[in-house]
N, C-alpha and C positions, 0 to 999 in steps of 0.2 A: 596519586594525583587524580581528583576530580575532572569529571569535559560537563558542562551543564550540554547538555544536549535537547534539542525542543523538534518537533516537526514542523514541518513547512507548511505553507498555505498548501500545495498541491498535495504534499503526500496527508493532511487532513483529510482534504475534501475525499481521494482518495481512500481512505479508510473507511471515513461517514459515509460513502456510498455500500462500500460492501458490506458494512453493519446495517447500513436499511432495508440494501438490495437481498442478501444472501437469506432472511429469515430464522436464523438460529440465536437463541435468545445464550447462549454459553459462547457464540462468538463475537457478537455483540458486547458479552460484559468483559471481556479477555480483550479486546481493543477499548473498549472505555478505560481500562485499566490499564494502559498498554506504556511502557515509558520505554522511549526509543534508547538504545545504548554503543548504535553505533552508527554511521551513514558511509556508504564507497559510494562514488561517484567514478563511473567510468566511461566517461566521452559519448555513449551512447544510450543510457541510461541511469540508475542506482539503484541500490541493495539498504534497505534500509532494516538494521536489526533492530527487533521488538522483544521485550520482557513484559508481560504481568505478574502481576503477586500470584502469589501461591495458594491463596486462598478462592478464587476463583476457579471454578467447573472448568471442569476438561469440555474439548468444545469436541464432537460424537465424530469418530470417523466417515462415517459416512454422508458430513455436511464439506460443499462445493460453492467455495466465496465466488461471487457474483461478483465480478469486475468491468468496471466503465473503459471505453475507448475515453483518450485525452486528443484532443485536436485545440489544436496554436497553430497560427502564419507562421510561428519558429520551428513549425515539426514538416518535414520531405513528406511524410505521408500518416502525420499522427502520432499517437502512442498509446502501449497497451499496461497493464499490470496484472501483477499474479501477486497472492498474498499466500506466504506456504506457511504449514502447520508441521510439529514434529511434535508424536507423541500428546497429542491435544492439544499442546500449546500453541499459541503463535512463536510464530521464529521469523521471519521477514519478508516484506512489502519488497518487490521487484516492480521498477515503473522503466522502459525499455522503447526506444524510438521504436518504429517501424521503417524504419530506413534512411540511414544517415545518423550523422551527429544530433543531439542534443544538449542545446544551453544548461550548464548548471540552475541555471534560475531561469524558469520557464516561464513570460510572459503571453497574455490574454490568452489564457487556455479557456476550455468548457469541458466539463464530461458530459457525454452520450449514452445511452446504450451500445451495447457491443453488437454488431448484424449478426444473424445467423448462417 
């Protein structure tokens, strides 16, 4: 059995930031290429698994994705994300409140920069 499975507006924007932000032209084309296969959704954030083809560059270990703060009047204090690699590949977008619950469906959000 097939899930057609598609990303969301958030976890896009999401991506297309740290493909713009991060500067790595192999992680970039590894999320261009990227077809989600599975999504958890857990009351306070989700785990969104990614696959690219295999024909695409391993993305260098020692590149460090550039991730946006998410702020919505539905977040206690925001939200953050982590995009993690294994073995070059991507393997999963983590989008995670900062305190508190999180809507499944996140409305008038914005990305930011992250403070230092």
């Amino acid at each position: 059995m097939s899930i057609d499975l598609t990303t969301n507006e958030l976890e896009s924007a999401v991506l297309d930031w740290i493909s713009a932000e991060t500067g790595s032209a192999e992680l970039s084309a590894q999320i261009q290429a990227a077809e989600p296969v599975k999504r958890d959704f857990m009351g306070t954030g989700l785990f969104l698994y990614l696959s690219a083809a295999d024909n695409v560059a391993d993305i260098p270990a020692d590149v460090r994705p550039v991730t946006p703060r998410i702020c919505s009047p539905m977040l206690m204090d925001g939200a953050g994300a982590s995009l993690f690699m294994k073995n070059g590949r991507i393997h999963y977008l983590e989008v995670y409140s900062r305190g508190g619950f999180m809507p499944e469906t996140l409305e008038n959000w914005e990305l930011q920069p992250e403070s230092d």
